[in-house]
C-alpha positions in Angstrom: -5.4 8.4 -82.7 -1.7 7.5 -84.3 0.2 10.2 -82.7 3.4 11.1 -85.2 6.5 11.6 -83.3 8.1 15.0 -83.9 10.6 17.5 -83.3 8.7 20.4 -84.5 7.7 23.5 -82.0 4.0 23.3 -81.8 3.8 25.6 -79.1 2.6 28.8 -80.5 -0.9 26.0 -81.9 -1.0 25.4 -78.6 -1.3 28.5 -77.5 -3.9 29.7 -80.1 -6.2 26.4 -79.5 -6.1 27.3 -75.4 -6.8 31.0 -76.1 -10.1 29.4 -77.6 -11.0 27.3 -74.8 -10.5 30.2 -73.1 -12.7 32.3 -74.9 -15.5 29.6 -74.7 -14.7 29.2 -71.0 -15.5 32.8 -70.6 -19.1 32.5 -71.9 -19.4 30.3 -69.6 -18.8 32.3 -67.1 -20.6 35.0 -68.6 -23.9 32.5 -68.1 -23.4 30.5 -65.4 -22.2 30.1 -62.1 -19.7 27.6 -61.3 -17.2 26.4 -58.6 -13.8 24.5 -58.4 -14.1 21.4 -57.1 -11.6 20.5 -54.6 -11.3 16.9 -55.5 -9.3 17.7 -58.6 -6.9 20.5 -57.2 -3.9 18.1 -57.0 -4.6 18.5 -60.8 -4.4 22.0 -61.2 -0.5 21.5 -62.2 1.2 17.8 -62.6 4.4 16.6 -64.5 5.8 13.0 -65.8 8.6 11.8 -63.4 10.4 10.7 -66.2 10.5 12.9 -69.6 9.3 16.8 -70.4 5.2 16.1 -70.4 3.2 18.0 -68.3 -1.0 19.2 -67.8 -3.7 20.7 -65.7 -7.1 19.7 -65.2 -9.3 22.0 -63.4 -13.5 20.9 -63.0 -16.1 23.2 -61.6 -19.7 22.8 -61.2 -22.5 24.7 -60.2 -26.4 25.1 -59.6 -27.1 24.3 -63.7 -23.7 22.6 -64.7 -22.9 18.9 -63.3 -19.3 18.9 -64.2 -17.4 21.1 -66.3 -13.9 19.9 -67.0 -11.3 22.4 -68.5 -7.6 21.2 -69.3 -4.6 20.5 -70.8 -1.5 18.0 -71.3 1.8 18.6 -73.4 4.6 16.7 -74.2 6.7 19.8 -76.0 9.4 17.7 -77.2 6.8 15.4 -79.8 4.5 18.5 -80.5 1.8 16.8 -79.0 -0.9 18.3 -76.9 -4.5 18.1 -76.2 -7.5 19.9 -74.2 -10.6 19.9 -73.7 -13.5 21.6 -72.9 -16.8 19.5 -71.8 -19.9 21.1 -70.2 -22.2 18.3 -68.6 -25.6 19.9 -67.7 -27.5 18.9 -65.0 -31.1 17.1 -65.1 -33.3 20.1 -65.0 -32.9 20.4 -68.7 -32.5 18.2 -71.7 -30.8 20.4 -73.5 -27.4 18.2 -75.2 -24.2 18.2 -73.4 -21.0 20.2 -75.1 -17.9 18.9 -75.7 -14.6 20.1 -77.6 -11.6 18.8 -78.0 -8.5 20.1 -79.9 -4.8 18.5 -80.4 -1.8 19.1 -82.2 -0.3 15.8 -83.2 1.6 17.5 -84.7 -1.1 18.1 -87.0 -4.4 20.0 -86.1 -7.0 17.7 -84.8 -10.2 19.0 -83.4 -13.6 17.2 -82.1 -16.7 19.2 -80.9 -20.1 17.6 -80.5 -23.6 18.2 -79.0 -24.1 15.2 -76.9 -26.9 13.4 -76.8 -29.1 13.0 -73.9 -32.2 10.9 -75.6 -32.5 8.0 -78.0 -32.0 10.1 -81.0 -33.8 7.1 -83.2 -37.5 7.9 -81.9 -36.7 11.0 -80.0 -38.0 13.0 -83.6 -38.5 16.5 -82.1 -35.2 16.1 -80.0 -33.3 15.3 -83.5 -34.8 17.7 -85.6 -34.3 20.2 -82.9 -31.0 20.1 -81.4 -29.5 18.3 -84.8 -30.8 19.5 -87.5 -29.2 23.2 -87.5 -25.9 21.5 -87.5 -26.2 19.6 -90.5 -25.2 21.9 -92.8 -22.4 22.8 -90.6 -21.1 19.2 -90.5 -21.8 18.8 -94.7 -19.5 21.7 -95.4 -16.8 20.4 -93.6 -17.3 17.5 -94.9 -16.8 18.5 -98.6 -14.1 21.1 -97.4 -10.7 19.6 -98.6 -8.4 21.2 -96.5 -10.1 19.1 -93.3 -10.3 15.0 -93.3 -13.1 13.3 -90.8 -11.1 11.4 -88.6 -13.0 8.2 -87.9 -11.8 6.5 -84.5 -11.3 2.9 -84.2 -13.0 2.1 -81.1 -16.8 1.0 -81.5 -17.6 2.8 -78.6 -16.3 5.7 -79.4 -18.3 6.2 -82.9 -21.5 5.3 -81.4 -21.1 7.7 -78.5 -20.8 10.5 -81.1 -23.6 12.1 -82.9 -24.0 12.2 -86.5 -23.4 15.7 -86.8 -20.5 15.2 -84.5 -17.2 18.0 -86.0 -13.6 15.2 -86.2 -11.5 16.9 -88.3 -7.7 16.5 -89.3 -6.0 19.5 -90.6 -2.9 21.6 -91.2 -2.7 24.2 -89.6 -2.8 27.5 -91.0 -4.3 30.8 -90.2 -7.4 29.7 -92.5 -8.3 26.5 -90.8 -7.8 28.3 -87.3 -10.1 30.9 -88.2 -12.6 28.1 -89.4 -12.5 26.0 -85.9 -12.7 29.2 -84.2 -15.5 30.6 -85.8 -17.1 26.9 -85.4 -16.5 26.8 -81.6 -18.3 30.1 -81.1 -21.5 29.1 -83.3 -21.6 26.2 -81.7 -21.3 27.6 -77.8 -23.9 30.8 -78.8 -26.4 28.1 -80.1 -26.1 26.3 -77.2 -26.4 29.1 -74.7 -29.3 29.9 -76.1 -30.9 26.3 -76.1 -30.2 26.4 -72.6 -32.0 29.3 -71.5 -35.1 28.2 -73.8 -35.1 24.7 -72.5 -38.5 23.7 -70.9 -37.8 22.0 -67.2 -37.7 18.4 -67.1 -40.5 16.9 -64.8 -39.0 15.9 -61.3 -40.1 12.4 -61.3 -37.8 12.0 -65.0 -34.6 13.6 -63.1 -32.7 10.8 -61.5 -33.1 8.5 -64.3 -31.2 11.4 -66.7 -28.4 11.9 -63.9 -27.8 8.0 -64.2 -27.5 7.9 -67.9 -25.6 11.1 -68.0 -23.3 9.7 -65.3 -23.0 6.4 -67.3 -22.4 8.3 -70.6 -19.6 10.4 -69.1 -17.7 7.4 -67.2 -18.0 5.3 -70.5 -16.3 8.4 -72.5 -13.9 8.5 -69.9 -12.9 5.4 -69.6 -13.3 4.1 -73.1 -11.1 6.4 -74.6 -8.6 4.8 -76.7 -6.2 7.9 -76.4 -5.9 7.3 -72.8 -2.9 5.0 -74.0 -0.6 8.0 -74.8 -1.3 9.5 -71.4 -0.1 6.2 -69.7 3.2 6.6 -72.1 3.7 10.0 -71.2 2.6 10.0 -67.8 2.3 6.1 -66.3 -1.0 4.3 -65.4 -1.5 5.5 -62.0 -1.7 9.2 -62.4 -3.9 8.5 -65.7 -6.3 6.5 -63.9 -6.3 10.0 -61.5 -7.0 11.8 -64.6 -9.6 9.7 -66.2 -11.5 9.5 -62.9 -11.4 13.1 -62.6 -12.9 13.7 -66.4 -16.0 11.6 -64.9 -15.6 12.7 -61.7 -15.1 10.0 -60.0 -13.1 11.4 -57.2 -15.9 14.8 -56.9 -16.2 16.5 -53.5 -18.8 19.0 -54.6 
């Protein structure tokens, strides 16, 4: 992502695209149970030692929920800023991951995605299921002018999306805010209720769907081309702390 350098205040964006994260976070919590994991608490609040950026990364998980990473990083004197909210099930269930993802840079910019957790290719019933009702969803944004698909770079990147996958430039206005809102929520109801339809998946098919789903997330992690800016605003050695703790890679729980 090029980030533009800027002197303009995006801090009341920020503070709409967190209260959604927020609200998302809180069906959640409406749902499922979930923990902090005490691994990550040394991320809870963290600064640059050299310039005005600063975050928090908080990750939970719980009895249905592998690792659930909620968090944040600013830089206030660009405008730039970015969070997340990812929700990696565990193996009981097939149901997709979720993943969102908004930014100000300074412009809006906003990913959110069903992740896939079969081959998508011959996996028919999985596709037509879990894809299909966001088709339409993806088309109209598509022909929607005030929002341009952003289309990263990295190979990795655009295969590890789906092809209903929501990556969206925009100004921001009061219209396209409502618009990602509204989107978030559609897409976290539909989900919640995929999960508690899901058929079990059969013990002997569990480890092998914790391994990909392991591989998956450290891949994401890891691959990210935007982990450059954090190593501008924050130096290598506390992003390689943050990446690992988007996989997990330093869990306790």
């Amino acid at each position: 992502m090029d980030i533009q350098q800027s002197n303009l205040d995006t801090t009341a964006l920020f503070e709409q695209l967190w209260g959604v994260t927020n609200e998302l976070r809180e069906k959640l919590a409406g749902r499922f149970q979930f923990q902090r994991d005490p691994g990550t608490e040394h991320l809870q609040s963290y600064s640059a030692s050299v310039g005005g950026a600063i975050g928090s990364l908080n990750t939970f998980s719980g009895a249905e929920i592998d690792w659930l990473v909620h968090s944040w990083l600013r830089e206030p004197n660009s405008g730039f800023c970015n969070m997340h909210l990812s929700i990696w099930l565990k193996s009981h269930i097939r149901v997709p991951h979720l993943a969102f993802a908004f930014a100000t840079v300074p412009y809006l910019f906003f990913y959110m995605d069903y992740i896939p957790r079969s081959d998508l290719f011959v996996d028919l019933q999985y596709l037509d299921h879990y894809y299909e009702p966001m088709n339409q969803t993806y088309l109209q944004l598509l022909a929607d002018s005030r929002f341009q698909q952003y289309i990263s770079k990295s190979l990795y990147i655009r295969q590890a999306q789906s092809h209903t996958s929501l990556c969206h430039t925009s100004e921001a206005s009061a219209e396209t805010l409502a618009v990602v809102r509204g989107v978030a929520h559609e897409m976290m109801d539909r989900w919640l209720r995929w999960v508690d339809e899901a058929e079990a998946v059969s013990e002997d098919e569990r480890a092998a769907l914790s391994e990909r789903d392991l591989i998956v997330r450290r891949a994401i992690a890891e691959r990210d081309p935007d982990n450059q800016i954090a190593v501008r605003l924050f130096g290598a050695e506390m992003t390689d702390k943050l990446v690992r703790s988007l996989w997990g890679g330093d869990r306790i729980l």
